[in-house]
C-alpha positions in Angstrom: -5.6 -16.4 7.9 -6.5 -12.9 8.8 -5.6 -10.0 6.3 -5.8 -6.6 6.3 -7.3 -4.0 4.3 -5.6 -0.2 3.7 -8.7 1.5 3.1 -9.0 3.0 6.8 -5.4 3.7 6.6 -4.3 7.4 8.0 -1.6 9.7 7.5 -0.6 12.7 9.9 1.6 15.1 9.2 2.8 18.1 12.0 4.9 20.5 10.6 5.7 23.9 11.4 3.2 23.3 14.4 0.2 22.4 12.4 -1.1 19.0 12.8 -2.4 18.1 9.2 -4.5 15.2 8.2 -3.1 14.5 4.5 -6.2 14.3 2.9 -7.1 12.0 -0.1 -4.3 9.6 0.8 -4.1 6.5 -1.5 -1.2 4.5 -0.6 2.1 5.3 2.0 4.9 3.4 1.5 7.6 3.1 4.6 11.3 1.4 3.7 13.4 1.1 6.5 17.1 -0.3 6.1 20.6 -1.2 7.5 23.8 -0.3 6.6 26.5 -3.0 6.7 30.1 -2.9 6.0 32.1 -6.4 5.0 34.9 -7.2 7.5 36.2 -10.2 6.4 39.7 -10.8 6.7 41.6 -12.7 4.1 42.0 -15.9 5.7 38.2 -16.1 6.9 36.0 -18.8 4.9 33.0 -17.0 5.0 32.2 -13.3 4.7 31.2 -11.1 7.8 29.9 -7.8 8.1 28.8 -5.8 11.2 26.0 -3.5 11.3 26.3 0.5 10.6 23.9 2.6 10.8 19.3 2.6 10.2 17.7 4.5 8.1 14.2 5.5 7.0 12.4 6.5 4.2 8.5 7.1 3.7 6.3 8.3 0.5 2.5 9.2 0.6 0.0 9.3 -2.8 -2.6 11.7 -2.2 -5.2 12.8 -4.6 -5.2 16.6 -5.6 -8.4 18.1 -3.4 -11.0 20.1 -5.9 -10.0 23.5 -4.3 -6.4 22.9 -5.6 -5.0 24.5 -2.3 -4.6 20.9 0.0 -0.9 20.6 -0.4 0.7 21.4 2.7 4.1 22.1 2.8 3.5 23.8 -1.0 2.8 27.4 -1.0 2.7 29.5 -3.6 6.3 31.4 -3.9 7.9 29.1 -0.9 7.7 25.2 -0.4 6.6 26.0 3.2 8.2 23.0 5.5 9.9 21.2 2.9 13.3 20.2 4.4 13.4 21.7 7.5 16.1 21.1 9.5 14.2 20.5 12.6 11.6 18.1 10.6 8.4 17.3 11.9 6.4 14.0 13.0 5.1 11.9 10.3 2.4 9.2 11.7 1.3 6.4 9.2 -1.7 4.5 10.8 -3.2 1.0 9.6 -6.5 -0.1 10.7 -7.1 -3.6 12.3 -10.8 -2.9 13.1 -12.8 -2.2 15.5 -11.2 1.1 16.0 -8.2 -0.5 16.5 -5.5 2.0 14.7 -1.7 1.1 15.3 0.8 3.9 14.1 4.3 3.7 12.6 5.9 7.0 13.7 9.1 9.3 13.9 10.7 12.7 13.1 11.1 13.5 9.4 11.7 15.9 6.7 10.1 16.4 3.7 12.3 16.3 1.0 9.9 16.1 -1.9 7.0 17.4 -3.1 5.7 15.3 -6.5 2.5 16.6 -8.4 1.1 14.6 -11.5 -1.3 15.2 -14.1 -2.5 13.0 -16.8 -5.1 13.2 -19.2 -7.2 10.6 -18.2 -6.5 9.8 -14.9 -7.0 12.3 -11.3 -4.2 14.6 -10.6 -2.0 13.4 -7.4 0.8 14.7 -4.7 3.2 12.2 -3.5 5.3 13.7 -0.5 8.6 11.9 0.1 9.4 11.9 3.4 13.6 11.4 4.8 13.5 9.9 8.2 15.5 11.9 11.1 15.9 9.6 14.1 13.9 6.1 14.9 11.0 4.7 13.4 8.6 3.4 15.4 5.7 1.3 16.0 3.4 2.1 18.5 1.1 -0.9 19.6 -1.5 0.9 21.3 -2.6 4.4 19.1 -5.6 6.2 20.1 -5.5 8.6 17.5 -7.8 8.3 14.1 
């Protein structure tokens, strides 16, 4: 059994027309979901439901870079990009080697900006990303 390891793993973010690398990523997490309503009728045996509505969700660990000023989306006075209506294309690559990237993609707003600081650990951003539209999987990705 083949598995795979995350440390190639990349993360893209274009917003506002910049195409940024996120930098220093550690982890992405994607969750992608249903909605379903019941509609079982009293005399049924077993319950039914019918299917509503996908939905998407995606969060990103990054380390802080040295220079302080790698956070895009987080300028000083204005949170530049965070939750734009329009949203932007978030691209979350995994590596199957050989230069073989495939990407998990779609439009998205970022809703979150999280910075942490312990005492004995590195400081870290984690963006939190709201899906706007499909998510994707593309099988063939040239781009990292």
């Amino acid at each position: 059994m083949a598995i795979i390891h995350g440390k190639n793993a990349e993360i893209y973010w274009d917003s506002q027309g910049t195409d940024t690398n996120l930098q220093h990523g550690q982890s992405w997490t994607l969750d992608v979901a249903a909605d379903v309503e019941e509609i079982t009728s009293m005399q049924d045996s077993w319950r039914t439901r019918a299917k509503g509505f996908f939905d998407w969700t995606a969060t990103v660990d990054c380390l802080l870079d040295a220079g302080g000023q790698d956070i895009p989306n987080l300028a000083v006075g204005e949170p530049e990009g965070l939750g734009e209506a329009t949203g932007a294309r978030l691209e979350l690559y995994v590596f199957f080697g050989a230069g073989d990237y495939k990407s998990l993609y779609g439009n998205a707003q970022c809703i979150g900006v999280s910075v942490s600081d312990e005492k004995d650990s590195i400081v870290t951003v984690t963006y939190t990303f709201q899906g706007s539209g499909v998510m994707a999987w593309a099988s063939a990705a040239a781009r990292p």
